[in-house]
C-alpha positions as CSV (number, residue, x, y, z in Angstrom):
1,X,205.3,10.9,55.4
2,X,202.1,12.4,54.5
3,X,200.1,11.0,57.0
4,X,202.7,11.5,59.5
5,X,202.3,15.1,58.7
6,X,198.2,15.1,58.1
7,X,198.4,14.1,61.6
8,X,200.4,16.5,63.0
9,X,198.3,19.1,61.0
10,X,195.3,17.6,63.3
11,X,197.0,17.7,66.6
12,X,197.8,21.1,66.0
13,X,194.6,22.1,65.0
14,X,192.3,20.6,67.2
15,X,194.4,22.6,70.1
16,X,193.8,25.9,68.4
17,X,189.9,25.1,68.5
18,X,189.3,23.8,71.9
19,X,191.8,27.1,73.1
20,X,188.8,29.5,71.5
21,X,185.6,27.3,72.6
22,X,185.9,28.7,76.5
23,X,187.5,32.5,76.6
24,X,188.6,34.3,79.6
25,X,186.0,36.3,79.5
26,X,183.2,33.5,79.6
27,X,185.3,31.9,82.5
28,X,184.6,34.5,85.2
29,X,181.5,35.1,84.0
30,X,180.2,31.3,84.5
31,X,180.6,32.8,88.8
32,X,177.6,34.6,88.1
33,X,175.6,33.3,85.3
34,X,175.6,29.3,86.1
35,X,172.2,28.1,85.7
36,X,172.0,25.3,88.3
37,X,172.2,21.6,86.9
38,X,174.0,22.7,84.0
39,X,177.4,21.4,82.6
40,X,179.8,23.4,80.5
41,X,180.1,21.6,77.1
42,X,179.3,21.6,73.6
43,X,177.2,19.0,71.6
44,X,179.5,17.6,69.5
45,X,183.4,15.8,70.3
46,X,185.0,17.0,67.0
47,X,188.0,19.0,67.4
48,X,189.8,18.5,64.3
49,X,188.9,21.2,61.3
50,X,190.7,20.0,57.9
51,X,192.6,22.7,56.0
52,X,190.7,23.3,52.6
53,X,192.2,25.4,50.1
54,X,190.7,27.1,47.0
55,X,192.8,27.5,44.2
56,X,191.2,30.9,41.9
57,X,188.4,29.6,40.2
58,X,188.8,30.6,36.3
59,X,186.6,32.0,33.7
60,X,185.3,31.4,30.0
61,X,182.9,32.6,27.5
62,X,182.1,35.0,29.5
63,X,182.5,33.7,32.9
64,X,186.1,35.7,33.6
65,X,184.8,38.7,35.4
66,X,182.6,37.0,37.9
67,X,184.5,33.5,38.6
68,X,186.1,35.4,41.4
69,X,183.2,36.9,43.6
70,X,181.9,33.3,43.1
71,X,184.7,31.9,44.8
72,X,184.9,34.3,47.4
73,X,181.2,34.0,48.2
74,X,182.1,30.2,48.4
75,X,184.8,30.2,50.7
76,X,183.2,32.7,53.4
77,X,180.4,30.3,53.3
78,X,182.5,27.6,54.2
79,X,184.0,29.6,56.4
80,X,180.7,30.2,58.4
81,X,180.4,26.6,58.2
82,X,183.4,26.4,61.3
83,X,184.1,23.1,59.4
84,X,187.3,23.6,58.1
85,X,190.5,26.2,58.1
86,X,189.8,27.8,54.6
87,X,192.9,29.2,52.5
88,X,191.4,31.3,49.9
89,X,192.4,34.6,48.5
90,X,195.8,32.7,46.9
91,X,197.8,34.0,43.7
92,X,196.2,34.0,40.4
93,X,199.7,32.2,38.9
94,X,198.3,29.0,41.3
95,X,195.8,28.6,38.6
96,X,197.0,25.7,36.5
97,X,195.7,22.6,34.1
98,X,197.8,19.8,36.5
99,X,197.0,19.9,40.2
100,X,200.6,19.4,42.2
101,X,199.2,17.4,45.1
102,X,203.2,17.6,46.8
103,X,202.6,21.7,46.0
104,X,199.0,21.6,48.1
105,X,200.7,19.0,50.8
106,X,203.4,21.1,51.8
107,X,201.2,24.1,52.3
108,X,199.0,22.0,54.9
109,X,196.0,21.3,53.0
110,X,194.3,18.8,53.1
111,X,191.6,19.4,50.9
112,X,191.6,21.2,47.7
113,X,188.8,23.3,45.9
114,X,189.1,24.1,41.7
115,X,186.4,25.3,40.0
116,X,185.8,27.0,36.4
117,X,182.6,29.6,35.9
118,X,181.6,29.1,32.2
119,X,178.8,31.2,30.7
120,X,175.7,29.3,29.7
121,X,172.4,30.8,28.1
122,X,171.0,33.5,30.8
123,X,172.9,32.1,33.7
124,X,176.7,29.9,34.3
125,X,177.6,26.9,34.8
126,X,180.4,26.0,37.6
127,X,182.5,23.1,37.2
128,X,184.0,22.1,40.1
129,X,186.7,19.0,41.6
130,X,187.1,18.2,45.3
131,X,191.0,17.0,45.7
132,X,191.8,14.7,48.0
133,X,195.6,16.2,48.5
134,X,196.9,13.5,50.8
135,X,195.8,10.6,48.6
136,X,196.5,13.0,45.2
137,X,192.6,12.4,43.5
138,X,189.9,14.0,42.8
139,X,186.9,12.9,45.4
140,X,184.1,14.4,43.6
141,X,182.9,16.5,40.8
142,X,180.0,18.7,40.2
143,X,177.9,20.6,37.9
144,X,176.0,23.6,39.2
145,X,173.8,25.9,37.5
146,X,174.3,29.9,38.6
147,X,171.8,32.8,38.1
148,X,173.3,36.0,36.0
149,X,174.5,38.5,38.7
150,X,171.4,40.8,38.9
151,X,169.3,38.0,39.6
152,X,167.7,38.3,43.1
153,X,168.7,34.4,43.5
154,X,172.2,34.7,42.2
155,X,174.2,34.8,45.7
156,X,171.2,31.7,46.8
157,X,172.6,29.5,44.1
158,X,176.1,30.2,45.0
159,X,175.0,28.8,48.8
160,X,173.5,25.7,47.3
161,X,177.1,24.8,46.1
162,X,178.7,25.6,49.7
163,X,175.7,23.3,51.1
164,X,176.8,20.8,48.7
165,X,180.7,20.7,49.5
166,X,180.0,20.2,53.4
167,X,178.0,17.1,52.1
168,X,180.8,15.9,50.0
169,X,183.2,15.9,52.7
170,X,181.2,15.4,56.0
171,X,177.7,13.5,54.7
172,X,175.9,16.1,56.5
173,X,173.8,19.1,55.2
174,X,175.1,22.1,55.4
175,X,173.5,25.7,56.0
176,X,174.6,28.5,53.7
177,X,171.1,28.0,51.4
178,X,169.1,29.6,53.6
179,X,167.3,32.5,55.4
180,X,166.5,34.0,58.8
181,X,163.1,35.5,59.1
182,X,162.6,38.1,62.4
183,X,160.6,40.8,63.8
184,X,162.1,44.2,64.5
185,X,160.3,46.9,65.8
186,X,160.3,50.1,63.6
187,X,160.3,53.6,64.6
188,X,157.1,54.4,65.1
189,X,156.5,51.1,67.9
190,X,155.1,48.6,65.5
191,X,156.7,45.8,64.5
192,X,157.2,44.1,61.5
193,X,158.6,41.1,59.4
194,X,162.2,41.2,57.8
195,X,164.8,38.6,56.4
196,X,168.0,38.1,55.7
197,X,170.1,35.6,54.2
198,X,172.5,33.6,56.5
199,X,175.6,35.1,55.5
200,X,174.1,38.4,56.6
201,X,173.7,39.7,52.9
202,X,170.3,40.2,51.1
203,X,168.5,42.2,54.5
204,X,164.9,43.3,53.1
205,X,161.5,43.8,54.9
206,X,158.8,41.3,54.1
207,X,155.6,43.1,55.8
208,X,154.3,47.2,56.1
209,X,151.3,46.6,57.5
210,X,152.3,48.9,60.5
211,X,150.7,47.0,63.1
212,X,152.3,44.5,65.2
213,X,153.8,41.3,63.2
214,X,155.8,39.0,65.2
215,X,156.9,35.2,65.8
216,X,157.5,34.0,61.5
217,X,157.5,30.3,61.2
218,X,158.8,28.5,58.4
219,X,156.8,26.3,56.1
220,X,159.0,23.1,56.0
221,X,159.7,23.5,52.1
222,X,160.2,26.9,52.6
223,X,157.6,28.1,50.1
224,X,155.8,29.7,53.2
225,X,155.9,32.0,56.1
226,X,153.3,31.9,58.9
227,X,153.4,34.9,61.7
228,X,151.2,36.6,64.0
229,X,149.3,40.2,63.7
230,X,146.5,42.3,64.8
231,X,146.1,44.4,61.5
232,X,143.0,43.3,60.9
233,X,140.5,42.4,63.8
234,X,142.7,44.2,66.4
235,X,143.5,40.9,67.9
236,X,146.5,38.8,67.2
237,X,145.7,36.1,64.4
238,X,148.1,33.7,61.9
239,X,148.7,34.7,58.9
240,X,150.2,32.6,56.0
241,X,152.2,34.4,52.9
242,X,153.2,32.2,50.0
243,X,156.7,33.8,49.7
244,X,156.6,33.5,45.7
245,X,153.7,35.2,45.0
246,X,152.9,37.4,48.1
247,X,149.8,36.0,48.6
248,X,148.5,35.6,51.8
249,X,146.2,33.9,53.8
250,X,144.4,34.1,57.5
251,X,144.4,31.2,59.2
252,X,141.2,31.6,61.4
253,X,139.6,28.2,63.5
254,X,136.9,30.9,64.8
255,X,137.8,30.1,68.4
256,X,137.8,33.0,70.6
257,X,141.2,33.9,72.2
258,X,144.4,35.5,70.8
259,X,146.6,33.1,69.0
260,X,150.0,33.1,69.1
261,X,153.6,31.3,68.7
262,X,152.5,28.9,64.9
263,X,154.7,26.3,64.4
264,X,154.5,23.9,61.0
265,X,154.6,20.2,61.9
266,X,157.5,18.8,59.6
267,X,154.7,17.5,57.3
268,X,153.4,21.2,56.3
269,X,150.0,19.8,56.5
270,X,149.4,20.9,60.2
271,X,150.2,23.8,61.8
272,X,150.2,24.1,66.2
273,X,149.9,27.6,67.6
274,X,148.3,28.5,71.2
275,X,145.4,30.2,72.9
276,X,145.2,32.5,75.5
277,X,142.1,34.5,76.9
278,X,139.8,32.4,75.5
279,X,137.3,30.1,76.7
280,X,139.8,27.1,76.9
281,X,143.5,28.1,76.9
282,X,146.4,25.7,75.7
283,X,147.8,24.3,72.6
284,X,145.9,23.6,69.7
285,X,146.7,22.1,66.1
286,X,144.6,23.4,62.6
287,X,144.2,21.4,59.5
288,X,146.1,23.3,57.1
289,X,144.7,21.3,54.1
290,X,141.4,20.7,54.6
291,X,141.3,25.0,56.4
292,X,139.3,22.8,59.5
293,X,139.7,20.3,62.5
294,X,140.8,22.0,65.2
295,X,142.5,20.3,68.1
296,X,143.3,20.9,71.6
297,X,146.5,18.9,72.7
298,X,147.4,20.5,76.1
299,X,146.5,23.1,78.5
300,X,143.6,24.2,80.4
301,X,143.7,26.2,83.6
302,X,147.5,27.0,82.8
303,X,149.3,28.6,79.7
304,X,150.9,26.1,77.2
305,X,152.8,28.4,74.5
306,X,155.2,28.0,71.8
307,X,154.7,24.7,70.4
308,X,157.4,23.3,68.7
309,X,157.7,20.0,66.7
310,X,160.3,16.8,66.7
311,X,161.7,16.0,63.7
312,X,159.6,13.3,62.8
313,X,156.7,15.2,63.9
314,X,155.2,12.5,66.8
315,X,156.3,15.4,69.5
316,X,156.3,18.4,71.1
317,X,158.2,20.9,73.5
318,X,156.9,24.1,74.6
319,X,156.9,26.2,77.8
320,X,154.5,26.0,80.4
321,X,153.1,28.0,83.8
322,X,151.5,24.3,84.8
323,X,153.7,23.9,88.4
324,X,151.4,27.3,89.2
325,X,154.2,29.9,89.7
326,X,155.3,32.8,87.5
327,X,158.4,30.8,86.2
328,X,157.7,28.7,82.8
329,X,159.6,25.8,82.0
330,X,160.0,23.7,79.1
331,X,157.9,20.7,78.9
332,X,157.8,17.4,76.2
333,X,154.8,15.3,75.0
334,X,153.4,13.3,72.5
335,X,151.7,15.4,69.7
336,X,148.7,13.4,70.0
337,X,148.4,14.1,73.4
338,X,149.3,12.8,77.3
339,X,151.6,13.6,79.6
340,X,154.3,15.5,79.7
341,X,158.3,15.3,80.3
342,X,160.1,18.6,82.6
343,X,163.4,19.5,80.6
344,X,164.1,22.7,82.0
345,X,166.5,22.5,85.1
346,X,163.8,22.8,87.5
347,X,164.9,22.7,91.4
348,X,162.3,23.4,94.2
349,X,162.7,27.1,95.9
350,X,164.8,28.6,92.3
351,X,162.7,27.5,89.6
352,X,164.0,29.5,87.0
353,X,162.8,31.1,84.3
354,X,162.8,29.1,81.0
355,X,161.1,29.8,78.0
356,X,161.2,29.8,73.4
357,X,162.1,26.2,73.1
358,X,163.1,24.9,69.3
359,X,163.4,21.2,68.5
360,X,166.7,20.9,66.6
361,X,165.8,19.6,62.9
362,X,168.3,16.8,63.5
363,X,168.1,14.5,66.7
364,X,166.6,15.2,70.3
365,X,167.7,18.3,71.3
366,X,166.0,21.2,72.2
367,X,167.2,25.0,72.5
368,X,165.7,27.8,74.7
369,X,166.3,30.5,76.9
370,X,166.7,30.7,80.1
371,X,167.8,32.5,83.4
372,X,168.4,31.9,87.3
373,X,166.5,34.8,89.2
374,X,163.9,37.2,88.5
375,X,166.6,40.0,88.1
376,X,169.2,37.5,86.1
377,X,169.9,37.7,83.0
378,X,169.3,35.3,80.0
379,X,171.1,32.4,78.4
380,X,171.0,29.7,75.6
381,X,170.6,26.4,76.8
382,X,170.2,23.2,74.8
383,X,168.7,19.5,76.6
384,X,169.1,16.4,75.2
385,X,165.6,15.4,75.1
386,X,166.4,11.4,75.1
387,X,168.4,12.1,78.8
388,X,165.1,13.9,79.9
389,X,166.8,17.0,79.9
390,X,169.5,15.7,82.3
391,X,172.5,16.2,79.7
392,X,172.3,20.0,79.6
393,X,174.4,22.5,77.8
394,X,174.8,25.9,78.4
395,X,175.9,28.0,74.9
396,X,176.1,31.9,76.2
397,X,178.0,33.3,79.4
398,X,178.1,37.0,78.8
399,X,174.9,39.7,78.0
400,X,171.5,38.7,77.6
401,X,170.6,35.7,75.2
402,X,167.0,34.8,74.1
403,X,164.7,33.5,71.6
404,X,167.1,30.3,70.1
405,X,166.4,29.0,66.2
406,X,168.3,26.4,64.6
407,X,170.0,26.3,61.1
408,X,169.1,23.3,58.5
409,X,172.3,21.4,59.7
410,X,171.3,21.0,63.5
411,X,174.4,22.4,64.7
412,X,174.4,26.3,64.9
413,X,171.7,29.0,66.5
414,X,170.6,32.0,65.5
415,X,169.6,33.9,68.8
416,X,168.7,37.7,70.1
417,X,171.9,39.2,71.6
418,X,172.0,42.2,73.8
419,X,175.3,43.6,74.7
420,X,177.1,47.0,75.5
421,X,176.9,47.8,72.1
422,X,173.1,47.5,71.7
423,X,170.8,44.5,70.3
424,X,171.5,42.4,67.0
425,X,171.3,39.2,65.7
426,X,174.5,36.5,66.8
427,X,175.0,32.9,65.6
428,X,176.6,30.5,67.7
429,X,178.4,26.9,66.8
430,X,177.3,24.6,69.0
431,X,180.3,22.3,67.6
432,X,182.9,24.8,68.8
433,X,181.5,27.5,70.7
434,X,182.6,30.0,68.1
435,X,180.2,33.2,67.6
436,X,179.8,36.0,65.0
437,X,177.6,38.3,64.5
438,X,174.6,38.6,61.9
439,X,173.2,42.1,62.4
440,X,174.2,44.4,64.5
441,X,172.3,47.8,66.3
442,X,168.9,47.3,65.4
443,X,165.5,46.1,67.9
444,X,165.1,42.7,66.6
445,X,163.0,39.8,67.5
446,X,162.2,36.0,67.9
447,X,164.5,34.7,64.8
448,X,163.4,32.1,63.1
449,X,166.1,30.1,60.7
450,X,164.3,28.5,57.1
451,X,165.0,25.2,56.3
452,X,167.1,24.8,53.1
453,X,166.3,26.7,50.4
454,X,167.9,25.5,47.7
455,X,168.8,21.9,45.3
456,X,172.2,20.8,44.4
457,X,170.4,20.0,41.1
458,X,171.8,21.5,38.3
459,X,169.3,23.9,37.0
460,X,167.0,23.8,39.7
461,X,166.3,26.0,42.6
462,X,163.5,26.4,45.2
């Protein structure tokens, strides 16, 4: 009987999510915004989202008061995960030393969440049990060390245990440990750096040098941040900050030309970036170790820009002017060097406009942006890189749409939104279609997502 009803549970909700993946709305708007060669889908098949519940977590020696914004922080994280159906917010009199698997059936869930936050030296400790409900046992258990409260890494080691749930269940990482790093530009025209953590809490500025600091980049361990300004020479140069200590760095081949759009290679030992205006234009990669040995990989009399590297670090995408019109598109070659692979949807007499590509950290696909005419307006695309950019997904249908980043877990993007309502920061699941918004009303650009930030080990965090 219980898998007769798990299945039904599936049926049902598999319908519910493929009913919200195309709206109305994004229908009738597909007349107008279809970028040619494109076709409407998503890059994954899954339709079925399991029903996890969390029972109140519990509290001792001293861990009453908090247990419960610990929980809640938990289950909006899994919520942003668009993995599951979460049932949180449940009576306090479910709390109980027996689990009733029959109790947690018949309420249509399928997984099951307990946890108790026990107060240990300067921080807590959460104990917590993954139920199986339809086969009534526990699937896993876990330890995980919590920083007191008014700790600035409190709500970051509450993510690491989200992260850690979705890799329990699924065997795939997850993206609540982690932080989106952007430009906005502040009132008086400059820009600078700000982040914010990817449940939109913790939104702080990093830089006040009130000159113009664009394009962050993520060091792959997340120790690092790498961006572009002119608030020294007057010309835009990289700049690295070690995010622990502040310190910071100018990364400066003495090559004349402004540089622009850094990119880490997965390794952190090299770092690509581009050069325009000098006396050879193109992409270039920088020795980050030895501070020498620079490259040139691509360009010449055309613009290559915004390098950005496969996750094993043998590749490249970025957007060129090469075919010699005003219209970039996205281009793919070896990292070492040769030719290069169209991926944009290019089509003789409407070329399109495509730029911001961003290798997904997991398989061959690359996001960007993208739009029709001169006047059109832009959307998020994603090519599978393997097809030669023949598989091609189209993510956005309504407003304008640029400057795509992807999370840690390969599946959803962080991208510039403008709407009715102004400009802000939207995340989209490229699993369902489903958005929400990160920050809304401000001038923000180029988003870039961290990697993960955080270890499931107990004690430990990044």
């Amino acid at each position: 009987m219980k898998v007769i009803c798990l299945l039904i549970r599936r049926w049902v909700i598999t319908l519910v999510v493929v009913s919200v993946v195309i709206p109305i709305e994004s229908v009738l708007a597909q007349k107008t915004d279809s970028i040619p060669g494109v076709t409407l889908g998503l890059l994954y098949e899954r339709g079925y989202q399991p029903a996890l519940a969390i029972q109140p977590f519990s509290g001792r020696l001293g861990g009453e008061t908090l247990a419960s914004q610990v929980e809640g922080i938990i289950a909006r994280d899994l919520r942003y995960s668009d993995r599951f159906e979460v049932m949180d917010s449940l009576p306090e009199s479910l709390v109980g030393d027996e689990i009733d698997y029959q109790f947690w059936d018949q309420l249509g869930a399928v997984w099951l969440l307990s946890g108790t936050l026990e107060g240990a030296g300067d921080g807590f400790v959460l104990v917590l049990e993954l139920h199986d409900v339809v086969y009534g046992d526990i699937r896993q258990r876990g330890r995980f060390y919590i920083r007191d409260e008014m700790s600035s890494e409190f709500r970051m080691t509450v993510h690491v245990v989200s992260d850690e749930i979705v890799d329990w269940i699924f065997n795939e990482p997850g993206m609540a440990a982690s932080k989106i790093a952007f430009s906005r530009r502040t009132e008086d025209g400059n820009q600078e750096i700000y982040l914010i953590d990817s449940d939109g809490e913790n939104f702080h500025r990093l830089t006040d040098y009130k000159n113009l600091t664009m394009t962050p980049t993520w060091s792959p361990d997340g120790d690092r941040i790498a961006f572009i300004s002119r608030k020294e020479i007057g010309l835009p140069r990289i700049y690295e900050m070690n995010l622990a200590t502040g310190e910071e760095r100018i990364i400066d081949p003495d090559w004349r030309g402004d540089h622009i759009t850094p990119a880490y290679s997965p390794n952190g030992k090299d770092i690509a970036f581009s050069v325009t205006g000098g006396k050879r234009s193109g992409i270039y990669s920088y020795d980050l170790e030895l501070n020498c040995c620079l490259t040139h990989i691509s360009g010449g009399r055309w613009d290559d820009i915004s390098p950005t590297f496969s996750p094993e670090g043998s590749r490249i995408a970025f957007n060129s002017n090469r075919l010699g019109t005003a219209h970039p598109q996205i281009y793919v070659m070896p990292f070492s060097g040769g030719e290069a692979d169209l991926i944009s949807p290019y089509l003789h007499g409407q070329e399109g406009y495509y730029t911001s590509p961003e290798w997904s950290p997991i398989g061959d696909y690359v996001a960007f942006h993208g739009r029709v005419s001169r006047r059109g307006r832009y959307h998020i695309l994603v090519a599978e890189v393997s097809d030669q950019g023949r598989r091609l997904r189209q993510l956005t249908w309504e407003g304008n749409n640029e400057d795509p980043s992807w999370a840690p877990d390969g599946r959803h993007l962080v991208f510039v939104g403008k709407r009715e309502w102004g400009t802000g920061l939207m995340i989209v699941d490229t699993a369902t279609g489903k958005y929400r918004m990160l920050l809304r009303g401000l001038d923000v650009r180029v988003p870039e997502w961290s990697p993960s930030l955080g270890t499931s080990e107990l004690g430990s965090l990044r």
